[in-house]
N, C-alpha and C positions, 0 to 999 in steps of 0.2 A: 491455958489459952495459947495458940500459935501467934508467934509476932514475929514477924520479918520484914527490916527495910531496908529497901534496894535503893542501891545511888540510883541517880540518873542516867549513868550509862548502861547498867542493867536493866533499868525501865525501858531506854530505845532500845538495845538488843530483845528482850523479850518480844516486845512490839514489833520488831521487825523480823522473827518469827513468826507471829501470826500475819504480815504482811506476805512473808514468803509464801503462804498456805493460802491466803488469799487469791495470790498471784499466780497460783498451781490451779486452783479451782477452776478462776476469772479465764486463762484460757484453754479451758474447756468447753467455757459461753459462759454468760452472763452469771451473775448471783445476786442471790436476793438482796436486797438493799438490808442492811440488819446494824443494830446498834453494836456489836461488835468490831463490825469493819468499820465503821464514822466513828467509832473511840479510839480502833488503833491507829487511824488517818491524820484525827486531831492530836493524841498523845506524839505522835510522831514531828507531826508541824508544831508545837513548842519549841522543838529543839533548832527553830531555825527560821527566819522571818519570808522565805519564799515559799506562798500555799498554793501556788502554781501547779507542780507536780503531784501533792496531793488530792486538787480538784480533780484534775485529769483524772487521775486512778479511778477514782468514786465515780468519774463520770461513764472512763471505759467498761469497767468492771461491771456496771449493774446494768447498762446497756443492753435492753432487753431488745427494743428496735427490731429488724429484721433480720432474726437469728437463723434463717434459714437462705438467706441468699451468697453466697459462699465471697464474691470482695469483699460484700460489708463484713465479714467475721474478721478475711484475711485483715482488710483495715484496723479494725479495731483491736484484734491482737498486738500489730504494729505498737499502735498510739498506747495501750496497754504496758507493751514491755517498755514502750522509751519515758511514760512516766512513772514506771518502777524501777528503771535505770537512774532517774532524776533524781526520785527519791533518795538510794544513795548517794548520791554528787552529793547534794546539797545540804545532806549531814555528814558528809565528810570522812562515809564508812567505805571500804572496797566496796563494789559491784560483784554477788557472788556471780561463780558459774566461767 
């Protein structure tokens, strides 16, 4: 049987891997709302008591809305990258890129 356990900061970095992928998709346009993305959102908000920027994310991200009108995309990519910018601030990691 496989056993592996990761500290905590392996848990956020992991996570914040599939945030990145997230965030490669998200602005592309919208993604489906999926239990994947709301675990790495929550796993992520543990590490820190403002869920501010992870609302945002899940809000911009699955943002289905009117994906065909070209401000609202510009917009929402905006609002998209500044709370995955957040995201890092307020764990306390670099911002890649």
């Amino acid at each position: 049987m496989f056993q592996m356990r990761l500290s905590p900061t392996d848990l956020r970095d992991k996570a914040l891997l599939a945030l990145d992928e997230a965030y490669a998709e998200a602005m592309k346009g919208p993604v489906p709302k999926s239990a994947a993305l709301k675990l790495t959102l929550a796993m992520l908000a543990n590490f820190t008591d403002d869920r501010d920027p992870f609302d945002q994310f899940w809000k911009e991200a699955t943002n289905i809305g009117i994906s065909d009108l070209y401000a609202h995309q510009v917009g929402r990519r905006q609002s998209l990258t500044n709370a995955y910018r957040r995201i890092y601030v307020v764990l306390g990691v670099e911002v890649p890129g």
